[in-house]
N, C-alpha and C positions, 0 to 999 in steps of 0.2 A: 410130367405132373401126375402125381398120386393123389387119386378122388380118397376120402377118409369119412367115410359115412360111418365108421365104426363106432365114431370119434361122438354125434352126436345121439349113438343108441341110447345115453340115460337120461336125455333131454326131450325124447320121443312123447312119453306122458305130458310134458309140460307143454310141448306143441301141438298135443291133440286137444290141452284145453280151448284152445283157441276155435276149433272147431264148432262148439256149441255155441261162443262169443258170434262167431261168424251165420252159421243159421239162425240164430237169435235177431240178428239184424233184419236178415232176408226175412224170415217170416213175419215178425210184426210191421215193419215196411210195406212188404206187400199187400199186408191185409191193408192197414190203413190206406194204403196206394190205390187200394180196389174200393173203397167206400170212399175216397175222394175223387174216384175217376170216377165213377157211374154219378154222382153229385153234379158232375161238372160238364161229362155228357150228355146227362140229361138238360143242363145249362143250356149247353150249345145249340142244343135241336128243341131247344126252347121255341114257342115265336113268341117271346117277348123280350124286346131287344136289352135293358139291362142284362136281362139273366144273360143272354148269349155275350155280350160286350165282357161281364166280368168272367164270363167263364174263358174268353179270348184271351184276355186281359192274361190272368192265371197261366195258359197254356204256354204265352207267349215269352213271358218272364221266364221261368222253372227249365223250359224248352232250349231256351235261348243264351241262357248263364252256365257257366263249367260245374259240375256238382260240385264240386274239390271248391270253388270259391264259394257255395252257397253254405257249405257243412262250414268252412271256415268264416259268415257272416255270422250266421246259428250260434256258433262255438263261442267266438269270439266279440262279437257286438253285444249279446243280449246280457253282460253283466255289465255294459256299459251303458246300455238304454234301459234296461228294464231294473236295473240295481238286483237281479239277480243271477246267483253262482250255478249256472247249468252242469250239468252232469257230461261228461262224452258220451254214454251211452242216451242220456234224454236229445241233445243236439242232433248226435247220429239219425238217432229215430226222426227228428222232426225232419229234417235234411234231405234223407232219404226217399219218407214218407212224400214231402212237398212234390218231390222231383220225379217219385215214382208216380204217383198224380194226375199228373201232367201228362205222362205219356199215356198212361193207362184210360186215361179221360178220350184221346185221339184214338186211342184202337176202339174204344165200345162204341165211341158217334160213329167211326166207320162200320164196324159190326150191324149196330142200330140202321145207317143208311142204307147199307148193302140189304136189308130183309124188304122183301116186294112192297112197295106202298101201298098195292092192294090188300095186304093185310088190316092196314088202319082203315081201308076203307069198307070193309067187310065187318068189323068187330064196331065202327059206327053206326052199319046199317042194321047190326040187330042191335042196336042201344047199348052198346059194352060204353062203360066213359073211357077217356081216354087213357086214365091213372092204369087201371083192370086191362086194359090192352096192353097198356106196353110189359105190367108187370108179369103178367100169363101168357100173352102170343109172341110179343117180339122179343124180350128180352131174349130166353128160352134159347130162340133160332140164332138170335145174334152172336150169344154164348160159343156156339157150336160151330160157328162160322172164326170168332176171334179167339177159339182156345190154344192155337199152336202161338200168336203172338202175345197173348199173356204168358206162356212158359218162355218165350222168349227173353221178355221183360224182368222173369223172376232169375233167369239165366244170369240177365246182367246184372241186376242186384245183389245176386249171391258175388258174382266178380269184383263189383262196384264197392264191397264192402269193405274192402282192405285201404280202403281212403280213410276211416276211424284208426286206423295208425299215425295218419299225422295230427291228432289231435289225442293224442295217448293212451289208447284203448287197446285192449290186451287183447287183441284178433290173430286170426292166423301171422299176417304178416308183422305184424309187430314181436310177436315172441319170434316167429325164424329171425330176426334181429338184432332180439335179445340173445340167442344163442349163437350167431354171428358173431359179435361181442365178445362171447364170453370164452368161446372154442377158437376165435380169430379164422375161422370158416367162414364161408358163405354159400358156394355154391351147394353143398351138401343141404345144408337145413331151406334153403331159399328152393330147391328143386323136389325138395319132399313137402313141400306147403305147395308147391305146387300142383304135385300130385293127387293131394287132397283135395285140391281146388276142383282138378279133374274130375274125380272121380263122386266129389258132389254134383256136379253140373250132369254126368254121365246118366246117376240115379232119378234125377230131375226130369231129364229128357226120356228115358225109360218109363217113369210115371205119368209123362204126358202121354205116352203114344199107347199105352195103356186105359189112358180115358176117353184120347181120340178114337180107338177101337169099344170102348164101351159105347159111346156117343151112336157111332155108327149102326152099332144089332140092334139101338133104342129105336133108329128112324124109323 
């Protein structure tokens, strides 16, 4: 067997656009994932039981469902219930979004539990309220305790993104497909998307340990 990677050098540019498609995902996902996890964390270490019930409620769903079925409800259901024509790239994001959520919501209560309870009870006893507490002393410490599983998290959503291929979105893996296709290759363009993939995840994890060393000359 002759590998022919020659074969798909002019198709190179067309597969790096996918690249941008594919960060595109991760990052707006994420951010949303992080403003609905701390939402929903701070739900759960609620004491008021609604808040905690729907925040459960939430975790339990998103958690518990395949993402691949949840991007394909998203996708596919909402011009049927809502009588509107969604986008893949709007489905994607909410899909994503939802799901990164959920988990992102579980690392920050653990973060948030994991910070000594006598902090709360310290920032009480000089009159701090509790909003001023948690958004100045614990948060902070919590952050610094759950930063290597949010890079995690963003880990897998950069990986997790190539699921908007089966709902026709021009991402990394979808174009290696399209030029599968067209070249009657695959392993050539399918193991240089991959490579990509790599070598995004690689930069990812470098910049995390980069701020977990920041994190640490701050203490």
């Amino acid at each position: 067997m002759m590998l022919q990677f020659h074969e798909i050098i002019p198709s190179i540019p067309f597969l790096l656009e996918g690249t941008l498609v594919t960060l595109k995902y991760t990052g707006f996902s994420l951010f949303f994932g992080l403003i609905l996890g701390v939402v929903f964390a701070l739900g759960k270490t609620s004491k008021h039981f609604i808040f905690r019930a729907i925040a459960d409620i939430y975790t339990s769903i998103f958690r518990g469902t395949p993402l691949l079925v949840q991007l394909s409800i998203v996708y596919f259901a909402t011009p049927q219930i809502f009588n509107y024509d969604i986008s893949a790239f709007q489905a994607g994001l909410i899909a994503f979004s939802l799901n990164s959520g959920a988990y992102v919501s579980e690392i920050i209560r653990a973060g948030i539990q994991a910070v000594d309870r006598g902090q709360f009870e310290a920032a009480k006893s000089l009159g701090i309220p509790d909003s001023y507490a948690m958004k100045d002393i614990i948060m902070p410490q919590a952050v610094k305790n759950i930063l290597p599983a949010l890079v995690n998290e963003a880990v897998n959503l950069l990986k997790e993104s190539a699921l908007v291929s089966v709902i026709g979105e021009m991402d990394l893996l979808r174009r290696a497909n399209v030029v599968s296709s067209e070249k009657y290759l695959y392993f050539e363009p399918l193991i240089f998307v991959a490579l990509i993939y790599y070598i995004l995840v690689m930069i990812l994890s470098q910049l995390a340990l980069l701020l977990e060393k920041r994190f640490r000359r701050s203490d």
